[in-house]
N, C-alpha and C positions, 0 to 999 in steps of 0.2 A: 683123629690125627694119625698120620701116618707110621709106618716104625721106619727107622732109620734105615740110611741104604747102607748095604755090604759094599766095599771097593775095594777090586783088583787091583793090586798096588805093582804096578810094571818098572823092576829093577835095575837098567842098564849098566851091570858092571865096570864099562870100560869106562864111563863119566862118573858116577856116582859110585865113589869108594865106601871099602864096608864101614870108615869110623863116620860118614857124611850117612849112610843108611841108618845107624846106631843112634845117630842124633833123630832124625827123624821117624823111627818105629820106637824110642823112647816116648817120643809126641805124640804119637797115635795110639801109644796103651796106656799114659798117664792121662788122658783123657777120654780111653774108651770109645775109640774109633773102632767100628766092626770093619774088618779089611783080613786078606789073605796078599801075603807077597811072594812074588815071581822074579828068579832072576832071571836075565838073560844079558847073550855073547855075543849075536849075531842077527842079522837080517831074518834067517832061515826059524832059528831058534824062537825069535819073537812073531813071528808068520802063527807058526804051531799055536805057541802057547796065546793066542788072542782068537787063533780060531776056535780051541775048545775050551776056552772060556764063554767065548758065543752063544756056541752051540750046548755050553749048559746055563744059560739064558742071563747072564751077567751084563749090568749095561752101565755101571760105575765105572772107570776105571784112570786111579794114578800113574801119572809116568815120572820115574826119582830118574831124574837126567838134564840134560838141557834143550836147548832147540832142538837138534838132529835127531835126537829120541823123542822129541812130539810130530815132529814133521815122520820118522819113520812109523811111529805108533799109527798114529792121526791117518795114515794115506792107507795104512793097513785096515782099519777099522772101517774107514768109508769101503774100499774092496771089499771087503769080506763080508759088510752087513748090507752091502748093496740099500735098498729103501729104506731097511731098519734103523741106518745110522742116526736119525732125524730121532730116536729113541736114548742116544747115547751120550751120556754125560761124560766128560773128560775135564783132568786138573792136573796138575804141576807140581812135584816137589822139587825144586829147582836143585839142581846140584852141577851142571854143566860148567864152562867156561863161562858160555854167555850169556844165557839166559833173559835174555832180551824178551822173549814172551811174556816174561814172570812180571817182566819191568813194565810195562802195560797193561797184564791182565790179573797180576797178579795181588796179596793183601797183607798185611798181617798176620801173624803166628795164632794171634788169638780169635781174629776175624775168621783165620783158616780153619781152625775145630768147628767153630759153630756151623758153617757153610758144610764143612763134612757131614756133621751131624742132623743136618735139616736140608742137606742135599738140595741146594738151593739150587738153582741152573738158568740160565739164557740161551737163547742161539749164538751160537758160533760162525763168522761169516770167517770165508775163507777165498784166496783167490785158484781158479782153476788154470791151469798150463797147460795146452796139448800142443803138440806135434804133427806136421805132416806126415810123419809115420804109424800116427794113430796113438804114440806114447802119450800119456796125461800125470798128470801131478797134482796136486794140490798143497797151497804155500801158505804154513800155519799163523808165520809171522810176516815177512816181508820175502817179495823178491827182488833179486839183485840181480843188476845187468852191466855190461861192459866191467869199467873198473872192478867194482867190488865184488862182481865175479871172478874175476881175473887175483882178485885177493882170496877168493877163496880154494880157486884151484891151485894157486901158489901153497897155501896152508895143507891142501890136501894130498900135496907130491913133497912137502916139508917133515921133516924130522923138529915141528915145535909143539908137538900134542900136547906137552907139559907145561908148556910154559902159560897157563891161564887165560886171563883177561888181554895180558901185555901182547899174547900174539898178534891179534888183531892189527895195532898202528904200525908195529914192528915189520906184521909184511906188508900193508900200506903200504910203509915206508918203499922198500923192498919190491915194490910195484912199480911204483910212482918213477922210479930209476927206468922201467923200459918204455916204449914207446905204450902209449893210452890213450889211444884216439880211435873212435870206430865210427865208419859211416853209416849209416841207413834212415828208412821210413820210417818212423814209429806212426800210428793211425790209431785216433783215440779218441773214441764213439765216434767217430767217421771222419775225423776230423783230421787231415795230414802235417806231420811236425815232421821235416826233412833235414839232411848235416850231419856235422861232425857230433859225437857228443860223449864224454865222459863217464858219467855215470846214469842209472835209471834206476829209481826205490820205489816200488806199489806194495801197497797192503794196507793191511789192519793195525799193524802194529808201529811203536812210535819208534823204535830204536831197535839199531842193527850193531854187529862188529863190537859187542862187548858194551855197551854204552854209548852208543853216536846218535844222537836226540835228532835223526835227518826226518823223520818225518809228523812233528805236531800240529798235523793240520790236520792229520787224521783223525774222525770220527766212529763214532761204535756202531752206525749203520754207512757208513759212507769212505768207502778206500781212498787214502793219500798217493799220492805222486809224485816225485821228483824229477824232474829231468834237469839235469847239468852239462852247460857246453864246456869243451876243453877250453883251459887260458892256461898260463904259464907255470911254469915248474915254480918257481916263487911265492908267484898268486896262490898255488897250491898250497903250499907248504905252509904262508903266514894266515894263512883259511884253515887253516887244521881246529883249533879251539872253536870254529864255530859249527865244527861238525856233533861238540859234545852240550854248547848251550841253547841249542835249536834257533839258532841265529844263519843257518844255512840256506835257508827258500830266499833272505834278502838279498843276496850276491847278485848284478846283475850275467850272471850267467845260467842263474837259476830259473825254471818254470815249478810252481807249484799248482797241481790238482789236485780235481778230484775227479775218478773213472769209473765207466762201468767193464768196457772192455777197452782192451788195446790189441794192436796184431804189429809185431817186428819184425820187420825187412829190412837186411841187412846189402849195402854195396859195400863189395871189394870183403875183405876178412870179416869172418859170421861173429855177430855180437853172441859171447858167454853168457850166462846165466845162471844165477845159482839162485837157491831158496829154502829161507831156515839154516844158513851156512851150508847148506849141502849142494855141491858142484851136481848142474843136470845135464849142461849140456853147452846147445849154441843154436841160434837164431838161422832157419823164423820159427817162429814161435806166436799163438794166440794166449792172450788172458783175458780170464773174465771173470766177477763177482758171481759167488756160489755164498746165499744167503742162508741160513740155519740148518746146514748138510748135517752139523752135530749140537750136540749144546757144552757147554764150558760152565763150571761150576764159579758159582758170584758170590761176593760179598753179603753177607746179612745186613 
């Protein structure tokens, strides 16, 4: 039998506060987790500290944050270990806003030690993003198009970092007030869906924006799909609770899949994007399923 793995425990300061890190490195030495932890402030700062951990041959590694700190962690990791990644375990101390990965992939407190401690792991599928200009991404949890892009770049030019979970419907809300409608192609496994549309959810993961249960059709080898046509401001609005009890693919304005690839073609104003709540950009844009790039620590 093996000995336990060491994890690189990746600190995110600006989401995970030091009395949220005290809670959680209290859990890791009253149970005798082998781990060393890392803070960090920045893009640049976490860049460094993940590459020479690398390079002194470390393939564990926690990130105490939320989405944005796995999707930043995560895209760093596949860079830097380039082939290697497919060697690298990654897990979750959730301490984010929203933590919507955790809410899909994640377990129990007590489930969580043991899994620590027998380094249990799966593949990780994930979805890939490039750009005509050669830019690529990869989206830990979910990506987000039109609307709830346009929610996140609203949150991301906003003065509500503090306000938690509640941010989310707040700029919804706070959305939904300007015009929200965007034309183009979406093409998906070959297949053309043309119009207006709303919104667009793909991924792995079942829930976005703090709690919105938009995608349970998703599978653990098999990415979900939403497409939503626009309807009325109303319609909108008395549709809000069934963005949180996964009662949203019934709406007849709804398309539910499941994809391998899609490619985004936008008419008139370039459909937004974001992924993991992090603003990337705007359309066109390709996606496509990237199967076991890393592995993600499982349940015992």
């Amino acid at each position: 039998m093996g000995s336990e793995p060491h994890w690189s425990v990746i600190i995110n300061s600006k989401t995970c506060s030091d009395k949220e890190w005290t809670r959680w490195q209290r859990l890791l030495d009253k149970n005798h987790i082998s781990y060393s932890a890392f803070k960090t402030d920045s893009i640049a700062l976490l860049s460094g500290t993940l590459s020479k951990l690398l390079e002194e041959g470390n393939l564990h590694f926690l990130f105490a944050g939320g989405d944005g700190t796995l999707h930043h962690g995560g895209n760093l990791l596949i860079k830097l270990a380039g082939p290697k990644s497919k060697l690298i375990t990654i897990g979750v101390l959730p301490s984010g806003s929203g933590n919507d990965w955790a809410r899909t992939f994640g377990f129990e407190k007590n489930k969580l030690v043991e899994s620590l401690k027998k380094g249990h792991m799966e593949p990780l599928h994930v979805i890939k993003l490039n750009w005509p200009d050669g830019k690529e991404r990869y989206a830990f949890n979910m990506v987000g198009g039109a609307l709830d892009a346009a929610v996140v770049n609203y949150l991301s030019s906003s003065k509500m970092n503090n306000a938690g979970s509640i941010k989310y419907p707040i700029a919804l809300l706070k959305t939904l007030m300007k015009p929200h409608r965007w034309n183009g192609t979406l093409v998906i496994d070959g297949v053309n869906y043309e119009g207006e549309w709303l919104t667009i959810q793909a991924g792995f993961g079942k829930y976005c924006g703090g709690g919105m249960y938009v995608l349970p059709h998703t599978e653990s080898d098999s990415a979900g799909l939403l497409l939503m046509k626009p309807k009325s401001l109303l319609k909108l609005l008395t549709s809000l609770p069934k963005l949180y009890n996964g009662k949203v693919a019934q709406q007849k304005e709804a398309i539910a899949l499941h994809f391998s690839t899609i490619e985004i073609q936008h008419t008139g104003l370039p459909i937004p994007i974001e992924a993991d709540g992090e603003w990337l950009g705007t359309s066109p844009v390709k996606m496509s399923v990237e199967i076991g790039i890393l592995n993600r620590l499982m349940s015992v």
